[in-house]
N, C-alpha and C positions, 0 to 999 in steps of 0.2 A: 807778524804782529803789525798792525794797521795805531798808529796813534795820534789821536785826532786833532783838530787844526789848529788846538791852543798852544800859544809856546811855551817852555819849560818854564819863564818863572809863573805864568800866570797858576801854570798846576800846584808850582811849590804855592802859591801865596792862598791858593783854595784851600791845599790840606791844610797852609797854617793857621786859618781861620776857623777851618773845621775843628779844628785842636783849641779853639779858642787862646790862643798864643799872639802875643802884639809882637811886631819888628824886633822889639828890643827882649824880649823872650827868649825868642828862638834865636835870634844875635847868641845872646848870653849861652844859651846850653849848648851852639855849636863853637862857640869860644872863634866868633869874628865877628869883627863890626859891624853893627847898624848898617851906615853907609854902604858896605858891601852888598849889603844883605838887598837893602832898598834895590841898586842897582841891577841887581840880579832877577829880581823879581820885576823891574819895569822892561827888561831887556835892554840897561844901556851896558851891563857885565856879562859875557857871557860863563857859565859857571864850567868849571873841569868836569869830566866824568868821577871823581876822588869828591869834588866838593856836592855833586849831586847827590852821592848817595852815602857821603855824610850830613847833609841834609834832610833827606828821607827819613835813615835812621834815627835821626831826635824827634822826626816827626812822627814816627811811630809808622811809618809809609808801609800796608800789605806789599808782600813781594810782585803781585799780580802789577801792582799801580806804579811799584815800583821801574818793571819792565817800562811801561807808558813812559815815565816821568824820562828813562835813560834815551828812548829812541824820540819826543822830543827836544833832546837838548842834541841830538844827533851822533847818539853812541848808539852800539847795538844790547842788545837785550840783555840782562849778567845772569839771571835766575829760570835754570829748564824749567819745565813745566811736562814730565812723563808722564804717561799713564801709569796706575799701581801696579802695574801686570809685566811694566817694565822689570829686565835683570837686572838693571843697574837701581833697583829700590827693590830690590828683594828681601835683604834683612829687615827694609821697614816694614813691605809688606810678610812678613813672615813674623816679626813682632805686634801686630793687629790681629791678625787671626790666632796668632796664641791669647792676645788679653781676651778674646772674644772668646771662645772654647774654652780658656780655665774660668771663665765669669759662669760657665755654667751649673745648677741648674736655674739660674737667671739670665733673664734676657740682657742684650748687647747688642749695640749696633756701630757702626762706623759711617757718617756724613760727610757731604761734601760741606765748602761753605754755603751753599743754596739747598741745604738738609735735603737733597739727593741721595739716598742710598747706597751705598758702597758695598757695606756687608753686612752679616748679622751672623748672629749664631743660630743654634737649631731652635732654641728657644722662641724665636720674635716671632716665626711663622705662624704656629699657633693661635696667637694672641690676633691676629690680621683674619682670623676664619670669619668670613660673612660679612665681608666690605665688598662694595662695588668694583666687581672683577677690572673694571675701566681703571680705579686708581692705584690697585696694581701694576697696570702698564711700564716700561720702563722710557724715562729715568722716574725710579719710586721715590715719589718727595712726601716723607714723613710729617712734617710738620702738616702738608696737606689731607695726607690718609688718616691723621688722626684727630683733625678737627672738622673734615668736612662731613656734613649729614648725612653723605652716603660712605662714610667712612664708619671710623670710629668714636665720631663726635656723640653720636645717641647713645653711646653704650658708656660717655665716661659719666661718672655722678657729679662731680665737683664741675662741669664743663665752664662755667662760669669764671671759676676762680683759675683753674687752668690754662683758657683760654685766655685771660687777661697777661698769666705768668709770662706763657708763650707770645703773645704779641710786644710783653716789654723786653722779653728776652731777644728776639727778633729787632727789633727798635735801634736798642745799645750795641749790637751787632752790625745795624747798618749804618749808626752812626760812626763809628770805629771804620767801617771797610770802604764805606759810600757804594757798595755795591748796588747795583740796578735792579739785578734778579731779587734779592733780598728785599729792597723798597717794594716790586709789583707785588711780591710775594704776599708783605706786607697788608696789603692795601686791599687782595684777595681773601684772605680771611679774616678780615675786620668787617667783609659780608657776609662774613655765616650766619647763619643765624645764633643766636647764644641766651639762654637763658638767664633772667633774674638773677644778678648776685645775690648769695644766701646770706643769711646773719650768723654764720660760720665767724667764729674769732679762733687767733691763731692757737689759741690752748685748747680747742678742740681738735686741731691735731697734734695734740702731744707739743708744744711749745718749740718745734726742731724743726722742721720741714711741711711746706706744701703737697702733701705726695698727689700724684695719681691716682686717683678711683675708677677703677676699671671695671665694667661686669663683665663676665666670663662664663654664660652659663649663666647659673644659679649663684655663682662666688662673686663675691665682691673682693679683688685684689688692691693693695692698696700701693704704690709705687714709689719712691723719690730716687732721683738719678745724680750721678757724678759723673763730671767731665773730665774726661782724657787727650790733651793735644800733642804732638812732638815741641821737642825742647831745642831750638835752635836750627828750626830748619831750611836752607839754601836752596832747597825744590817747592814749584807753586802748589805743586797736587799735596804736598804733605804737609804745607802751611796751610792750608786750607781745611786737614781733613782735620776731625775731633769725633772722638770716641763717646758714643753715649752709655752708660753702665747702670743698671737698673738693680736697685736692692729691695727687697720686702720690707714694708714699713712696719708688719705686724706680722705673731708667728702665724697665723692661720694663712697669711697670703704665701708665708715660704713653704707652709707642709706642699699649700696646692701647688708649687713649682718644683718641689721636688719628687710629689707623685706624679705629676705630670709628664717630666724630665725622665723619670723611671718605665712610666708605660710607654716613652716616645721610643725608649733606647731597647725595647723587649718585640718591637713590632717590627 
């Protein structure tokens, strides 16, 4: 890990502005002085490895950032960072693919934090027929196969109102991580092209969810998703990963996934 040529407190006093938090804030919820605090962050205190990453932790500090903030102040790294394929994450990777395989005959996926594809289940593949073989490539960034023109973007009906969900969703995510890849990400599909918001109000879809409008063919499927993250976790790849889970928002989108699911499993 390479951490770059700001010193420790200058990083703490970023994320605590980022957290929109004043000195006496973050003082208060790590339960030490102001004065401390101040010194810490001008570099006239040097902070322990215990006060670092009690620090962090009110700060709400990603473990990714976390790693930076600890080889700044000149400790080494606390939080691995494996690949999923690692043994030593095998239960977690083996609790993913069960949510992802019992979610079916609906679609699942599992993302990195730069909505990089991890996995899916049998069901996603389908849904991806007739995108530009190029945004298949690996690493598969979802959020871009399904908003770009040569994607997915012409085929959803709502692209408008979707498009906007996803880019505030996107937004709040990288305010929360300050992630880089996330900002350019950003910033890339705020040029797609996008059509005219409709005068769709929220009780035209049932008063509960934005879903998905997908075409499919001749079928118009209708989607809304629920997130899955791990709960407490000490590895960067598993803090980072979230499970995306896809329900029918109406029965005619579920018969068409569960015949579909039916002729996949018979071929």
């Amino acid at each position: 890990m390479r951490a770059n040529q700001k010193p420790v407190g200058e990083h703490l006093r970023e994320w605590r502005m980022r957290r929109r938090m004043s000195q006496m804030d973050l003082a208060l919820e790590a339960e030490i002085s102001t004065r401390h605090l101040s010194f810490v962050e001008t570099g006239r205190a040097q902070p322990s490895r215990d006060m670092v990453l009690h620090l962090a932790d009110q700060l709400e500090i990603p473990l990714r950032e976390r790693n930076v903030i600890l080889v700044a102040a000149g400790f080494a790294p606390v939080f691995p960072q494996r690949p999923l394929d690692d043994p030593r994450l095998a239960a977690a990777r083996k609790a993913v693919d069960v949510i992802l395989k019992a979610h079916e005959p609906y679609p699942a996926l599992a993302v990195d934090l730069r909505w990089n594809l991890v996995a899916a289940n049998a069901v996603v593949a389908p849904l991806m027929a007739g995108v530009d073989p190029a945004l298949l490539e690996p690493p598969l960034n979802v959020v871009r196969l399904s908003l770009h023109p040569r994607g997915l973007g012409p085929r959803i009906v709502n692209l408008a109102e979707w498009h906007a969900h996803i880019v505030e969703r996107l937004r709040r995510q990288a305010e929360l991580t300050a992630d880089p890849g996330l900002i350019a990400l950003i910033e890339e599909i705020r040029g797609y092209p996008v059509p005219p918001a409709s005068d769709r109000r929220l009780e035209d879809y049932g008063d509960v969810v934005i879903p998905l409008q997908l075409m499919v063919g001749d079928d118009l499927l209708s989607l809304f998703t629920t997130t899955t993250v791990f709960g407490t976790p000490v590895d960067v790849t598993l803090a980072e990963l979230t499970l995306e889970t896809f329900f029918p928002a109406d029965p005619a989108t579920a018969a068409f996934l569960r015949n579909a699911h039916a002729a996949q499993a018979t071929v």
